[in-house]
C-alpha positions as CSV (number, residue, x, y, z in Angstrom):
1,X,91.4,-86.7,-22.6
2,X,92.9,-89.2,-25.0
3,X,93.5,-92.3,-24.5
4,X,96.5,-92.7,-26.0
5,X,98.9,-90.0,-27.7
6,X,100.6,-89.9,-30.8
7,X,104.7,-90.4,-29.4
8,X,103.2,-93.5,-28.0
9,X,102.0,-95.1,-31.1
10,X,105.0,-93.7,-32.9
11,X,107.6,-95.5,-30.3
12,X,105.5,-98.7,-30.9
13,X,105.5,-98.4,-34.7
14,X,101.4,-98.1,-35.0
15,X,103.1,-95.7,-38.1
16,X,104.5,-98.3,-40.7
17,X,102.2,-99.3,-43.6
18,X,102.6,-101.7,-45.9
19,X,105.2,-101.3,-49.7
20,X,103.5,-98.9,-51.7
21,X,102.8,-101.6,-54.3
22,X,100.7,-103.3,-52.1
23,X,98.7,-100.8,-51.2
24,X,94.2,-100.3,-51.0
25,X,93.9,-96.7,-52.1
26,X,90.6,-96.5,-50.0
27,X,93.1,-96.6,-46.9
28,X,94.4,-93.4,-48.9
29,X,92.6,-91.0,-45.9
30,X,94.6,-92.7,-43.5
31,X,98.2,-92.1,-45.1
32,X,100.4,-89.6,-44.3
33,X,103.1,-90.0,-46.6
34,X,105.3,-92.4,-48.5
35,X,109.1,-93.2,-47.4
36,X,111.7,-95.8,-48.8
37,X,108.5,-97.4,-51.0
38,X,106.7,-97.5,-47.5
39,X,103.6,-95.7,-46.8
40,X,104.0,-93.9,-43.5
41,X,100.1,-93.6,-41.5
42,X,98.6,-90.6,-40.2
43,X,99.3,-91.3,-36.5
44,X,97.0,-88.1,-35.7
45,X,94.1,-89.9,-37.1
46,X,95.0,-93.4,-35.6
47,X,95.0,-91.2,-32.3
48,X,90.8,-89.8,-33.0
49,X,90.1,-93.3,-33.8
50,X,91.3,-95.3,-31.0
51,X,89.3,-92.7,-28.6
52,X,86.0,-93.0,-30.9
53,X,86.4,-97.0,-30.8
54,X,87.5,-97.1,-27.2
55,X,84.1,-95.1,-26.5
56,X,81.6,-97.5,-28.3
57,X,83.6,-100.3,-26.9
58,X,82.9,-98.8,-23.2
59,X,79.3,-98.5,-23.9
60,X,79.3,-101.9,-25.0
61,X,80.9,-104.1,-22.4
62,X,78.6,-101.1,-19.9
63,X,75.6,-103.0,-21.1
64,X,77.2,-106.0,-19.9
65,X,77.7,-107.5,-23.4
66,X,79.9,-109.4,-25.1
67,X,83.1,-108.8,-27.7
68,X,84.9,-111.4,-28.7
69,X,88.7,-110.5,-30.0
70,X,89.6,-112.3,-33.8
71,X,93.5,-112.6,-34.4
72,X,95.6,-115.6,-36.1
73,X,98.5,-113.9,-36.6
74,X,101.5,-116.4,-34.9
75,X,103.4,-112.8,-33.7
76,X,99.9,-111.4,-32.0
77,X,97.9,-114.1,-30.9
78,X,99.2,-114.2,-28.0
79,X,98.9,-110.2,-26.7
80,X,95.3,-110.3,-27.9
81,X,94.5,-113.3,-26.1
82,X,96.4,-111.8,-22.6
83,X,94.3,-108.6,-23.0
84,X,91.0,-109.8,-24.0
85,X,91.3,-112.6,-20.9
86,X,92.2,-109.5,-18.8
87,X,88.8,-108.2,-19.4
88,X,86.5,-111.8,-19.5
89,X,86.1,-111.5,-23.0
90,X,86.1,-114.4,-25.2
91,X,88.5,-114.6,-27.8
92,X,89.5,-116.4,-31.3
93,X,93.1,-116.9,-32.1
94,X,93.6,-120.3,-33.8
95,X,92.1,-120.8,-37.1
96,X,88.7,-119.1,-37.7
97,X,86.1,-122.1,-37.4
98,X,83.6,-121.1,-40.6
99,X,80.2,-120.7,-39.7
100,X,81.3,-119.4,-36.0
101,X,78.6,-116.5,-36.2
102,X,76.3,-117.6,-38.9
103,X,76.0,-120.9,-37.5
104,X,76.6,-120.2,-34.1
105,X,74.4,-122.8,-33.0
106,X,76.5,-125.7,-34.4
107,X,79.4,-124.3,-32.6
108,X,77.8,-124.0,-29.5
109,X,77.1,-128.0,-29.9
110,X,80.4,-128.4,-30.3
111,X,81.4,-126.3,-26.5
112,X,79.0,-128.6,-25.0
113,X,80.6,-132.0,-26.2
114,X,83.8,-130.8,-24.6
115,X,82.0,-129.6,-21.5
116,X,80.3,-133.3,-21.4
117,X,84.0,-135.2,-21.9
118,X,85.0,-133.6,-18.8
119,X,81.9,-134.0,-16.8
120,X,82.3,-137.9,-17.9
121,X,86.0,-138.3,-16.9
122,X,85.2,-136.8,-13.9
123,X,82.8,-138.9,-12.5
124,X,84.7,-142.2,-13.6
125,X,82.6,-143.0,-17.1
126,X,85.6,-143.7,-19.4
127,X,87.2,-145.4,-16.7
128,X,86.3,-148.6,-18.5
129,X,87.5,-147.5,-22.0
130,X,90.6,-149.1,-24.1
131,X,93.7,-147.3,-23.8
132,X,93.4,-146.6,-27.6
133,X,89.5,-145.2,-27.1
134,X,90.7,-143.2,-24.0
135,X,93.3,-141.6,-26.7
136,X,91.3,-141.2,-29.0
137,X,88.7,-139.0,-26.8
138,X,91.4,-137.4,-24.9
139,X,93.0,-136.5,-28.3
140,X,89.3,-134.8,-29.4
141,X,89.1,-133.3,-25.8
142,X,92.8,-131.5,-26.9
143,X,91.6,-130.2,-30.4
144,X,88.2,-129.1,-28.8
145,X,90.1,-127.0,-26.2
146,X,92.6,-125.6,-28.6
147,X,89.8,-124.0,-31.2
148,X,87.2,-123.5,-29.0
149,X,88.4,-123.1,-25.0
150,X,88.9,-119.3,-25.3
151,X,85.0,-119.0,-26.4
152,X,83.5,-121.1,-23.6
153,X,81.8,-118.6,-21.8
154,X,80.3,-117.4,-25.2
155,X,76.3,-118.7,-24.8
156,X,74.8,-116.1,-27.5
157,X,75.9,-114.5,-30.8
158,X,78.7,-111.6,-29.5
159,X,77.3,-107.5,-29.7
160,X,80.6,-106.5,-31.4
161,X,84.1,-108.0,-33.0
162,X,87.4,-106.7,-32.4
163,X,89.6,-107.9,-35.7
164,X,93.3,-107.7,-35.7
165,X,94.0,-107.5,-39.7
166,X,90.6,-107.4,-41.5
167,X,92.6,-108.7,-44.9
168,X,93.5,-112.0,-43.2
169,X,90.0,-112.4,-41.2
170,X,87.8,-111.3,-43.5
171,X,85.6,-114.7,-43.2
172,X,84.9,-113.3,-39.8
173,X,84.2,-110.0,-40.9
174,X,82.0,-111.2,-43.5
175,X,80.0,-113.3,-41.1
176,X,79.7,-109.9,-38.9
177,X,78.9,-107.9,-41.6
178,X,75.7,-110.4,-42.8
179,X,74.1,-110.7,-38.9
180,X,74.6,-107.1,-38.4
181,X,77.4,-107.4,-35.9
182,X,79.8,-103.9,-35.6
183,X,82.9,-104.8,-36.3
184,X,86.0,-102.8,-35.0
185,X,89.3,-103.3,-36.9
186,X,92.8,-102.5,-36.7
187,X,93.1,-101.9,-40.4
188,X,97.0,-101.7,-42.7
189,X,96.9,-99.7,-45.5
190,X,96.8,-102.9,-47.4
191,X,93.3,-103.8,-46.2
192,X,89.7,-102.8,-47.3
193,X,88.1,-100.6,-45.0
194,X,85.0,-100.5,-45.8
195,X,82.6,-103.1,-44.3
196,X,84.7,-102.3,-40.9
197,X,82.3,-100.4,-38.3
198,X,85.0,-98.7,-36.6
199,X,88.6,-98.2,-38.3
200,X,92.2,-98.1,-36.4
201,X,94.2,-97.4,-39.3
202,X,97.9,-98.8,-38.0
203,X,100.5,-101.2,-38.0
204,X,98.6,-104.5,-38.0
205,X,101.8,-106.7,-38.0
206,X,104.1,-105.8,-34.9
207,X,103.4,-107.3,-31.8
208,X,103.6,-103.9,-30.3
209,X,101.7,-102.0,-32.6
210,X,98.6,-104.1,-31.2
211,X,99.7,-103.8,-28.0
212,X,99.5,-100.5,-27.8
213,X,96.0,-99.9,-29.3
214,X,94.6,-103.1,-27.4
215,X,96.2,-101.4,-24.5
216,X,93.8,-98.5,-25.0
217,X,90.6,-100.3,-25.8
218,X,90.7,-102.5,-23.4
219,X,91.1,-100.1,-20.4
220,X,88.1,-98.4,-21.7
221,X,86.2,-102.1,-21.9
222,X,87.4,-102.3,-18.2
223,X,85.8,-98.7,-17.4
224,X,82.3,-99.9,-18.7
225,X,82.8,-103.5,-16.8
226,X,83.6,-101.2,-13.7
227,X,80.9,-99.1,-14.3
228,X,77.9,-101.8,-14.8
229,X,79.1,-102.9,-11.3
230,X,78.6,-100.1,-9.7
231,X,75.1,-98.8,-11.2
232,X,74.2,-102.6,-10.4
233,X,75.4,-102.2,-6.7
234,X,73.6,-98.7,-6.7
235,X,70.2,-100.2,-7.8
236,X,70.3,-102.6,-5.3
237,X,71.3,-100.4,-2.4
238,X,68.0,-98.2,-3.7
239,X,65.6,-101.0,-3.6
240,X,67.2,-102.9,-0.3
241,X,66.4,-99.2,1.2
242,X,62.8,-98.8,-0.4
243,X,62.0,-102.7,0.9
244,X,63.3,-101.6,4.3
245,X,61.0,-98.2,4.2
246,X,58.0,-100.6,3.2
247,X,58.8,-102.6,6.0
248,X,58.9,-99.5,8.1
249,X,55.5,-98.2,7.0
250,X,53.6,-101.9,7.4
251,X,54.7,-101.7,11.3
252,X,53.4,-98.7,12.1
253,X,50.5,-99.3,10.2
254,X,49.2,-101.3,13.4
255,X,50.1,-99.2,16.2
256,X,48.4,-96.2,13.9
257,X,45.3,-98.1,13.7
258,X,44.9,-98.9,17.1
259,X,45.1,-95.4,18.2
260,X,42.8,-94.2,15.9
261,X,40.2,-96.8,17.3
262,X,40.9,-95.7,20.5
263,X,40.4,-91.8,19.8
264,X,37.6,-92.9,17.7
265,X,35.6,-94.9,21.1
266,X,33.5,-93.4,23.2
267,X,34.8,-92.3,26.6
268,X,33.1,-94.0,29.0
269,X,30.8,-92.6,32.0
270,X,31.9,-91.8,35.3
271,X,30.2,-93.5,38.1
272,X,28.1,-91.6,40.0
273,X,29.5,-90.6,43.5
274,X,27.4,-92.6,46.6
C-alpha cells in the first residue's frame, strides 16, 4: 500500500515546477506537462518515489542509524526540523557549516566546546568572570546552539541525508556524494538530479509540499525505529529464557548426580539372623 496518494500531493501542490525558462532538462522524466510557462510534475511518479525512498529510509533508521535532515529554506525550516525531531533525528537548518561531513571531526570539536560551556556555568566556573567576558561566552554559547544544537546527538558521520532542494544545498550533497553517503532529495525541476541517491521529484518551495512528503517518510523512519525496538526486546526475551534454562539444567545437575552414585553403590548385606 502506498504511502501517500496522488490527490494528496496534488491538494498540497507537490505538482508545481518551476518557469519553463528555468528549467534542468534531466528533470525532463519527471514532467508532466507545461501550463502558463509552468512545468506541471508527474505526480504519479512523485507517488513510486516517495514509497521507494520511504522503504530505504525504514531500513535505515531499522539498523538503528542515523539521517540527518538538510533544509535552509526560511518557509521550510521549520516543518523539517518538527518532523525530523519527531523521529530523534538530527537535523541542519541554519546555514550549512562547510566541511560538516568531510571534516566532521572539526565539527564535532566544536559540539563539545558548547557541551563544556554549560558543564562550566553549571558548576559555578565563570562565576568569577567580567560582565563583558560572561557576554562574550554566553554570546558564543548562543551562535554554537543556533548552528549546531539540532546535531548534538550526532557522534559519527550520518548513514544517509535527507535534502530539501538539492540546488540550494548542493555543498551538502557534494560532501555526501565524495564519503559515499546516499543522499535522498526532494528535487524541482530546476535542480540536477543526478548525484541524488533517491529522487522526490516535487514542489521544493511550499511549506506544504514538504510537508506532505516529510509526512510520508518520516512515518516509515518511525516503523523501522519501532521495529528495532521490538526485535531488540525479542532478543532479549530469548536469551533471558535460554539463561533461565541454563540455570535450570546446572540445578538438576546435582540431584542427577547424586542418584546416579547411589544406584551406582553397592547394596549392602543383610545381617545375619541370631
Amino acid at each position: 500500500m502506498s504511502r501517500t496518494n496522488f490527490d494528496q500531493l496534488l491538494q498540497a501542490g507537490c505538482h508545481f515546477g518551476h518557469l519553463k525558462r528555468k528549467w534542468n532538462p534531466a528533470m525532463a522524466p519527471y514532467i508532466y506537462t507545461e501550463r502558463n510557462g509552468i512545468h506541471i510534475i508527474d505526480l504519479h511518479k512523485t507517488v513510486a518515489k516517495i514509497d521507494e525512498a520511504a522503504d530505504a529510509l525504514k531500513q535505515i533508521a531499522k539498523s538503528g542509524k542515523k539521517i540527518l535532515f538538510v533544509g535552509t529554506k526560511k518557509q521550510t525550516k521549520d516543518v523539517i526540523a518538527e518532523k525530523a525531531a519527531s523521529v530523534n533525528m538530527p537535523y541542519v537548518i541554519e546555514r550549512w557549516p562547510g566541511g560538516m561531513l568531510t571534516n566532521f571531526p572539526t565539527i564535532r570539536k566544536a559540539v563539545k566546546k558548547m557541551a563544556n560551556i554549560d558543564k562550566l556555568m553549571a558548576d559555578g566556573t565563570y562565576n568569577n568572570l567580567s560582565k563583558r567576558e560572561l557576554l562574550q561566552v554566553t554570546r558564543q554559547r548562543a551562535k554554537l546552539e543556533k548552528n549546531l544544537g539540532s546535531i548534538a546527538d550526532l557522534t559519527r558521520l550520518p548513514s544517509a541525508l535527507f535534502v530539501v532542494d538539492v540546488l540550494k544545498e548542493q555543498i551538502a550533497v557534494r560532501e555526501a556524494n565524495r564519503l559515499g553517503i546516499p543522499v535522498f532529495g526532494i528535487v524541482d525541476t530546476n535542480s540536477e538530479p543526478k548525484n541524488i541517491d533517491f529522487i522526490i521529484p516535487a514542489n521544493d518551495d511550499a511549506k506544504d509540499s514538504v510537508e506532505a512528503i516529510l509526512n510520508a517518510c518520516c512515518a516509515a523512519i518511525a516503523e523501522g525505529v519501532e521495529e528495532r525496538k521490538v526485535e531488540k526486546a525479542d532478543e532479549k526475551a530469548a536469551d533471558a529464557q535460554e539463561e533461565a534454562e541454563v540455570e535450570e539444567k546446572a540445578a538438576k545437575r546435582p540431584a542427577r548426580k547424586a542418584r546416579k552414585e547411589e544406584a551406582e553403590a553397592p547394596a549392602e548385606e543383610a545381617a545375619p539372623a541370631e
